[in-house]
C-alpha positions in Angstrom: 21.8 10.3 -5.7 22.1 12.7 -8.6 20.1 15.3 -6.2 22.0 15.2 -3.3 24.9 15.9 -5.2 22.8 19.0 -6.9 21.9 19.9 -3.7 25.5 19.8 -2.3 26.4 22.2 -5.3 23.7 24.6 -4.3 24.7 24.7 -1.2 28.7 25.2 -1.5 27.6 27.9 -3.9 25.0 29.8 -0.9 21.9 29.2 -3.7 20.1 28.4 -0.9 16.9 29.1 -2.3 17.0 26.7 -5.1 18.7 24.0 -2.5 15.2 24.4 -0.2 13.0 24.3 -4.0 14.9 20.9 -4.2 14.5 19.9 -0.6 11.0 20.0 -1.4 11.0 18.0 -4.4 13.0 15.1 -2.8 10.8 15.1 0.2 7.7 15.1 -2.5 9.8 12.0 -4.3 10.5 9.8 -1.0 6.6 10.4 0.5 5.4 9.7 -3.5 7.9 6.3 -3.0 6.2 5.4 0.3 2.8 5.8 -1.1 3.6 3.7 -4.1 4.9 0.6 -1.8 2.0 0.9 0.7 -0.8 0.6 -2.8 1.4 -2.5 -3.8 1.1 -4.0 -0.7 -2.5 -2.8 -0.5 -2.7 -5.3 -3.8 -1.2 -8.4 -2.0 -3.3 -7.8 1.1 -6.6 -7.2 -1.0 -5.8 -10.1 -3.5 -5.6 -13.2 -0.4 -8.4 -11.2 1.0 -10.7 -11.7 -2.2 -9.7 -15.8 -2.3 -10.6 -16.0 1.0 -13.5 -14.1 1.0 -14.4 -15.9 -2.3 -13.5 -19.7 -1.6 -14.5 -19.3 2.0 -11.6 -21.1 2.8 -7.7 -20.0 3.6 -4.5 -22.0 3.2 -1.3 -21.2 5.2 0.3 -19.5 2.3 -2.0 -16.5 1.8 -2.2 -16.1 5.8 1.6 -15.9 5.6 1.2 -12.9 2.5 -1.4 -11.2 4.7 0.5 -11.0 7.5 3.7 -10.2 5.4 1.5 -7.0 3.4 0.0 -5.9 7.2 3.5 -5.9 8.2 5.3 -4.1 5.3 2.2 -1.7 5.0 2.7 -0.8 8.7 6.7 -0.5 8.2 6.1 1.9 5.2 3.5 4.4 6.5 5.2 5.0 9.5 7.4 7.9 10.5 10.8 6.4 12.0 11.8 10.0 13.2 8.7 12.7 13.2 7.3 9.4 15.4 3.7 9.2 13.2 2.0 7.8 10.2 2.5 9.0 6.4 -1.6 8.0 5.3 -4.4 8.6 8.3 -6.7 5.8 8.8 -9.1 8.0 6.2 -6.1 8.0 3.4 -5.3 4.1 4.1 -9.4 3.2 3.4 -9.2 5.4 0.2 -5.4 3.7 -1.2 -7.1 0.2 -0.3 -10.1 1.2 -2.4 -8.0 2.1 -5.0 -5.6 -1.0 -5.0 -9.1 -2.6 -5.0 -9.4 -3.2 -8.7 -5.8 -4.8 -9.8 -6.2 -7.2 -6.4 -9.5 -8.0 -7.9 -7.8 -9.0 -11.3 -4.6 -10.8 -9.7 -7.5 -12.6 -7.2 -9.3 -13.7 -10.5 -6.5 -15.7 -12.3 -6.0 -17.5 -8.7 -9.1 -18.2 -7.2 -10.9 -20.5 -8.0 -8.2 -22.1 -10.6 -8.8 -18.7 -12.8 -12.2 -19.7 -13.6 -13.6 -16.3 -13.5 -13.5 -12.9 -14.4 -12.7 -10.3 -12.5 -16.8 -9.5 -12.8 -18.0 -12.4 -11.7 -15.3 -12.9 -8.7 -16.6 -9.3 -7.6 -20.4 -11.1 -7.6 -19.2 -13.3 -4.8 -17.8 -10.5 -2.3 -19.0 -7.9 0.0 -16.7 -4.9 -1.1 -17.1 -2.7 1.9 -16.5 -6.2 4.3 -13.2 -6.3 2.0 -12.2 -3.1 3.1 -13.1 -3.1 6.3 -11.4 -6.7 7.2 -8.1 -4.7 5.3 -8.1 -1.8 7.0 -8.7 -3.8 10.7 -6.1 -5.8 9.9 -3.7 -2.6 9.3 -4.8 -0.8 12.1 -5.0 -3.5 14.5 -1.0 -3.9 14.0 -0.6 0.3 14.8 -1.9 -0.4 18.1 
C-alpha cells in the first residue's frame, strides 16, 4: 500500500521517471510473491508425494492436499490478464527440485510415524519419479 501511494505522489508531481523505476519494483515484488506461494505449495505437493511414494500406500487426506497444492499451484502461476503462465514447465521442474529438500524433511516426521531421517526416507524413493509424478500432476491440470 505504502507504494501505491508513493507512486501516486510521483505521479501528481510528473516524476514520471522514478514512478516507472517503482512500477518495476512492484511488478519484481508481486512475481517474487507468486514465486514464493507456488515453492510452498511445491512443499505440500512434494511432502504427500514422498509418503506415498515411501509407504506405498495413500489415505484420502494427502489425495485431498495433492489435489489442493495442483490446484493452488495452477491458480498462482497463471496470468489472469496477459492470458499465460508465470514459471514454464522448465522453471516449475527446477522450483519442485528445489522445494524438494524441506518436503523431504516435513515427509520424514510423518511417514512412517517419524521413524526416519530425512536420509534414510530419501533411501526409499526414486527422486526423478518424484519429480516427474509432480510435475505431471501440474501440468496435467494446465491442459
Amino acid at each position: 500500500m505504502e507504494e501505491l501511494l508513493e507512486l501516486k505522489t510521483l505521479l501528481t508531481q510528473g516524476n514520471i521517471s522514478s514512478a516507472l523505476v517503482l512500477v518495476e519494483e512492484m511488478t519484481e515484488m508481486s512475481k517474487d510473491d507468486k514465486l514464493n506461494r507456488i515453492y510452498s505449495y511445491g512443499i505440500i505437493l512434494l511432502l504427500h508425494l514422498i509418503k506415498q511414494q515411501a509407504e506405498k500406500r495413500t489415505t484420502r487426506s494427502w489425495e485431498l492436499s495433492i489435489r489442493n497444492a495442483v490446484r493452488q499451484i495452477n491458480r498462482t502461476n497463471k496470468r489472469r490478464k496477459a492470458n499465460g503462465y508465470y514459471l514454464t514447465n522448465l522453471e516449475l521442474k527446477e522450483t519442485l527440485e528445489d522445494a524438494y529438500e524441506s518436503a523431504l524433511d516435513g515427509a520424514s516426521l510423518e511417514a512412517f510415524e517419524g521413524r526416519y531421517s530425512p536420509e534414510e526416507l530419501a533411501q526409499m524413493i526414486d527422486f526423478d519419479r518424484l519429480i516427474t509424478d509432480a510435475l505431471d500432476l501440474v501440468t496435467k491440470e494446465l491442459k
